[in-house]
C-alpha positions in Angstrom: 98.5 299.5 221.3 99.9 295.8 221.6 100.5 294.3 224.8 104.4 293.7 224.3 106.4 291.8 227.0 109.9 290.6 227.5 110.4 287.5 228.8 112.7 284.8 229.9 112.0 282.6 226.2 112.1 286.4 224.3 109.4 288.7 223.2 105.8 288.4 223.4 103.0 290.2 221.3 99.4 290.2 223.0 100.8 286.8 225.1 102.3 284.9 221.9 105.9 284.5 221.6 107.1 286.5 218.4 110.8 285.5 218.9 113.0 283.7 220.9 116.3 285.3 222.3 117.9 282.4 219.8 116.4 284.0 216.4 117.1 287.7 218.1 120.8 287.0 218.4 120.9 285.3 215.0 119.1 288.0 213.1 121.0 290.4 214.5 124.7 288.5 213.9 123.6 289.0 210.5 123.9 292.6 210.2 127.0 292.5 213.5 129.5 290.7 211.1 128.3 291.3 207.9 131.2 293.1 207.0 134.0 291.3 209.8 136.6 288.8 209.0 137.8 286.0 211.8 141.3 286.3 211.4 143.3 283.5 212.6 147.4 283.8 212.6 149.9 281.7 214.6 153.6 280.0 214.5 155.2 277.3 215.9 157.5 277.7 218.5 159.8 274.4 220.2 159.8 275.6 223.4 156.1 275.8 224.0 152.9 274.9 222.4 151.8 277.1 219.2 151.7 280.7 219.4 148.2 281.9 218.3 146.4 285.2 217.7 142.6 285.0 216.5 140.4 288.5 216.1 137.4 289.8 214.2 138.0 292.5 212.3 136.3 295.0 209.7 137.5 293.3 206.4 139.0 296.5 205.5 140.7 297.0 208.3 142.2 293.7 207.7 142.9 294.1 204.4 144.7 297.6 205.1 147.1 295.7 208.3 147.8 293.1 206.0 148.8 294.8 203.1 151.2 297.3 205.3 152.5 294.2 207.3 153.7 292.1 204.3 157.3 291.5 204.1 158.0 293.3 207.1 159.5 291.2 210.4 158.5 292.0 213.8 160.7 290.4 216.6 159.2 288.9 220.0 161.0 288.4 222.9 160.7 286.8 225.9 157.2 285.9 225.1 156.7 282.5 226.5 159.3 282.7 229.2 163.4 283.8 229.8 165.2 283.3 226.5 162.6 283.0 223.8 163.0 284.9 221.1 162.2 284.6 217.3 161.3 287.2 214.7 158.2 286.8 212.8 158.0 287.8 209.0 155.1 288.8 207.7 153.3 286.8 206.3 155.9 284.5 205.3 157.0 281.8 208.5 153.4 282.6 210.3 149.8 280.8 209.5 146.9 282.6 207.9 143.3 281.9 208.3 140.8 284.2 206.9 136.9 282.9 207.9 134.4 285.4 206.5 131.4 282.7 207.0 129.2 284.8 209.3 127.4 282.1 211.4 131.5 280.7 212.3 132.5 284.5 213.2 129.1 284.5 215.3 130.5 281.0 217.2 133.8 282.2 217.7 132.6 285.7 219.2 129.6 283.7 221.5 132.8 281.5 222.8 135.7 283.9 223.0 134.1 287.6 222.3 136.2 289.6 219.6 139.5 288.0 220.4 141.4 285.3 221.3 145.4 284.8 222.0 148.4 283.8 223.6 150.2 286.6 222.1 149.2 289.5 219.9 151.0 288.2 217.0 149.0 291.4 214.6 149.0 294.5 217.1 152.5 293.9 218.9 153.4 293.2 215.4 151.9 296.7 214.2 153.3 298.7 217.2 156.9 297.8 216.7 156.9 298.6 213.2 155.2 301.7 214.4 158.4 302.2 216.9 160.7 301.3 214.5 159.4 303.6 211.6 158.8 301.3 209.1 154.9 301.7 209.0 152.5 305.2 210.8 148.9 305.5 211.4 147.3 308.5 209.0 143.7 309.0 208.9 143.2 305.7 210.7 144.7 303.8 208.0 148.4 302.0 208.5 150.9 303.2 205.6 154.1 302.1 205.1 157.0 304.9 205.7 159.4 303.5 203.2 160.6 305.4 200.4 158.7 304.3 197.0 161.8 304.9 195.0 163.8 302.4 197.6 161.2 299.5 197.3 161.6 299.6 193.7 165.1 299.0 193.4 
């Protein structure tokens, strides 16, 4: 059996490094966001400096929020301080960034780990619609509550 060691430059066979922690974490970013999505949203608001809300997702979990979010408006308030309000529609007056390059989603979660916001412009977002009826969680998928027949009038 092979002499196998860990060590502070990464593992050794038989007393020859085989691969540095470096290529470990790279190889292994490979299969970790393979199938992830850096998500970047944010809007400007006067009072204070932008609002911003960056995550890595599962693309299809992505693809499923925003699909149920669009056209729907969430409304914020207070969230930089007494008397700020707006409403945010999605995904019209907001910023969109979708980064599915793997070695940027591997920078972005060495920096800032999965997430990274001033205010949590998608999941605030989700849970008022969630409180207001407009859109449930089935299954573990987001759905929209509305009538069909209404939407297509």
């Amino acid at each position: 059996m092979a002499d196998i060691s860990i060590t502070r430059e990464g593992i050794e066979v038989a007393g020859v490094l085989q691969l540095t922690w470096e290529e470990i974490d790279e190889r292994r970013n490979r299969f970790r966001f393979e199938n992830s999505v850096l998500v970047k949203v944010g809007f400007s608001y006067g009072r204070v400096s932008d609002m911003y809300d960056h995550q890595i997702m599962d693309k299809d979990v992505w693809a499923n929020i925003k699909d149920v979010m669009t056209d729907k408006t969430a409304w914020f308030s207070d969230f930089a301080g007494k008397h700020s309000e707006t409403n945010v529609s999605y995904w019209d007056n907001i910023d969109v960034e979708e980064i599915t390059d793997q070695a940027a989603i591997a920078e972005f979660h060495n920096a800032h780990g999965p997430s990274d916001s001033n205010l949590e412009i998608i999941y605030d977002g989700l849970h008022m619609l969630i409180e207001e009826g407009e859109i449930q969680e089935l299954d573990g998928q987001y759905v929209s509550t509305a009538d069909p027949e209404e939407e297509e009038e």
